[in-house]
Structure formats: structure tokens, C-alpha cells
C-alpha positions as CSV (number, residue, x, y, z in Angstrom):
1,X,0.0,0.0,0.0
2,X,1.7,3.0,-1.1
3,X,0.8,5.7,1.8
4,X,1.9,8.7,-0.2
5,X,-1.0,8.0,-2.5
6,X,-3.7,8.0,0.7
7,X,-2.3,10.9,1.5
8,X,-2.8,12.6,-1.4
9,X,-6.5,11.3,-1.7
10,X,-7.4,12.2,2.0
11,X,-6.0,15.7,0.6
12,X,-7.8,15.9,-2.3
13,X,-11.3,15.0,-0.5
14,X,-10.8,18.4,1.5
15,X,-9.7,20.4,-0.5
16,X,-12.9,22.0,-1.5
17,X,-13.5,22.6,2.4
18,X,-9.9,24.2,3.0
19,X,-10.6,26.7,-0.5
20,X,-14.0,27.8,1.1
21,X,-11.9,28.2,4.8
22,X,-9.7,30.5,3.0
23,X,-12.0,32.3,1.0
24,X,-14.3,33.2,5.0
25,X,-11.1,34.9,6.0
26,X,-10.8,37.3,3.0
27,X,-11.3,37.8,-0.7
28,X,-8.4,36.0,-2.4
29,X,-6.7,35.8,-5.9
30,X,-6.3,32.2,-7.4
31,X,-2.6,32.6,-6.9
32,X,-3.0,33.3,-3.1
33,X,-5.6,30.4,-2.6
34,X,-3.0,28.4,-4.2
35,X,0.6,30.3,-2.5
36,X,-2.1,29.1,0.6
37,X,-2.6,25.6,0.0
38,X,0.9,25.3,-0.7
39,X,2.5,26.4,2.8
40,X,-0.4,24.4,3.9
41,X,0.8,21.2,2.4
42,X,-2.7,20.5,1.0
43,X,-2.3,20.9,-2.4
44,X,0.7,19.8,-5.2
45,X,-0.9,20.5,-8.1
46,X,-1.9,23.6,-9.6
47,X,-4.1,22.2,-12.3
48,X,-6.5,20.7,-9.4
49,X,-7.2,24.5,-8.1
50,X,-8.4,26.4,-11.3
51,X,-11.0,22.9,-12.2
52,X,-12.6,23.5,-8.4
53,X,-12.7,27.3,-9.0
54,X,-14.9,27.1,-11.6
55,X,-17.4,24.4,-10.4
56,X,-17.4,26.3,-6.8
57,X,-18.3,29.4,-8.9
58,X,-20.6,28.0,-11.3
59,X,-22.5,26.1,-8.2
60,X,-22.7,29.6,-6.9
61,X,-20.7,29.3,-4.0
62,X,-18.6,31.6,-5.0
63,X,-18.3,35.1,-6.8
64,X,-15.5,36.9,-8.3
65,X,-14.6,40.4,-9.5
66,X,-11.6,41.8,-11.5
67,X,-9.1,44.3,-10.1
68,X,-6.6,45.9,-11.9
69,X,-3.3,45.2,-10.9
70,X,0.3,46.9,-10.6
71,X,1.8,43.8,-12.0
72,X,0.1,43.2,-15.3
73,X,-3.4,42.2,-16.5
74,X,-6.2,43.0,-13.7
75,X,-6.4,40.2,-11.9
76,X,-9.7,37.8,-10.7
77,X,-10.7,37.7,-7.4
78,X,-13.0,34.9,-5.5
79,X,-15.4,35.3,-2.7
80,X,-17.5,33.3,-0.7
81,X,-21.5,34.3,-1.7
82,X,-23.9,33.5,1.1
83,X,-24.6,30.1,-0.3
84,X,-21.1,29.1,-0.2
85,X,-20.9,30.9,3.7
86,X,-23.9,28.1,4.5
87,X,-22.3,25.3,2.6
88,X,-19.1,26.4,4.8
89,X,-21.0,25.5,8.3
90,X,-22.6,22.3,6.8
91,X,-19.0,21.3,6.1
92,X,-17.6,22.7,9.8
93,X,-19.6,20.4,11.6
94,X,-19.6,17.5,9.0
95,X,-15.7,18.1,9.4
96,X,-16.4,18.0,13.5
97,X,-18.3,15.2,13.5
98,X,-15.6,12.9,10.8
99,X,-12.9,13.7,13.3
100,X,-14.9,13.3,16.6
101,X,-15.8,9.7,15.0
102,X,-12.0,9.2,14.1
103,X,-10.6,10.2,17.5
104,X,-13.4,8.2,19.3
105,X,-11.8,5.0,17.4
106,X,-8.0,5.6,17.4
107,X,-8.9,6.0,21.8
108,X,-10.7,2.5,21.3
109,X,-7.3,0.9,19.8
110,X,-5.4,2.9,23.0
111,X,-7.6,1.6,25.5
């Protein structure tokens, strides 16, 4: 069993979760989601990020506008509409819940 490649899917089934965390604490470019999921350790691949974007925005979860930027062509940036803020606390305590569940069994193989 190659444990790398868990890893990577247990990453990849929270990703979504961790984009919409980032997006509650402030409006973000793709590059910061991404410079964020990187220092993070939750994402590898930048290809997997602009995919989500879309869907996230096309499922109306999120918005974006364009800003003009210092450093070339204005630049795109996501926020969380109040759809995606009530998916966020359906995913918070589904996220509570999957780690109550998961500590509640590593304590059984302790005990």
C-alpha cells in the first residue's frame, strides 16, 4: 500500500472545504488560494485548483470580480457568496463530526 498516494486522496477530499476556509477569511486571488494551499501542504498541483474554482463558482458558491493590478493584467478575485458561507457551516460540523468519529476510534485501539 503506497501511503503517499492515501495521503494525497485524504488531501484531495478536503480540499474544497480548505478553498471555502480561506475564501471566509478574505477575498483572495487564485494565486493566493494556491501560494495558501501550498504552505499548507494541501495541495501539489496547480491544475486541481483552477477545475474547483470554476465548479465552486458555477455552483454559486462563489463570486469573483476583477481588479486591476500593478503587475500586469487586472487580476480575478474569489469570494464566498452567502450560499457558499452556509455550505461552509454544513462542512464545519460534518468536518467536527468525521474527526470526533475518528478520534473516538484511534482512543478504542489505545484503550
Amino acid at each position: 500500500m503506497d501511503v503517499n498516494n492515501n495521503r494525497a486522496q485524504m488531501r484531495k477530499g478536503v480540499i474544497e472545504y480548505c478553498t471555502l476556509l480561506i475564501l471566509d477569511q478574505e477575498d483572495c486571488y487564485s494565486n493566493d488560494i494556491l501560494q495558501k494551499l501550498k504552505e499548507a501542504e494541501m495541495i501539489v498541483v496547480e491544475g486541481t485548483l483552477y477545475p474547483l474554482l470554476t465548479r465552486l463558482k458555477n455552483s454559486e458558491l462563489l463570486s469573483y470580480r476583477w481588479e486591476e493590478s500593478t503587475q500586469g493584467p487586472p487580476r480575478k478575485y474569489y469570494s464566498l457568496t452567502e450560499k457558499g458561507k452556509t455550505l461552509l457551516g454544513e462542512l464545519d460540523k460534518s468536518w467536527t463530526e468525521l474527526v470526533e468519529s475518528i478520534n473516538m476510534l484511534k482512543s478504542k485501539k489505545s484503550a
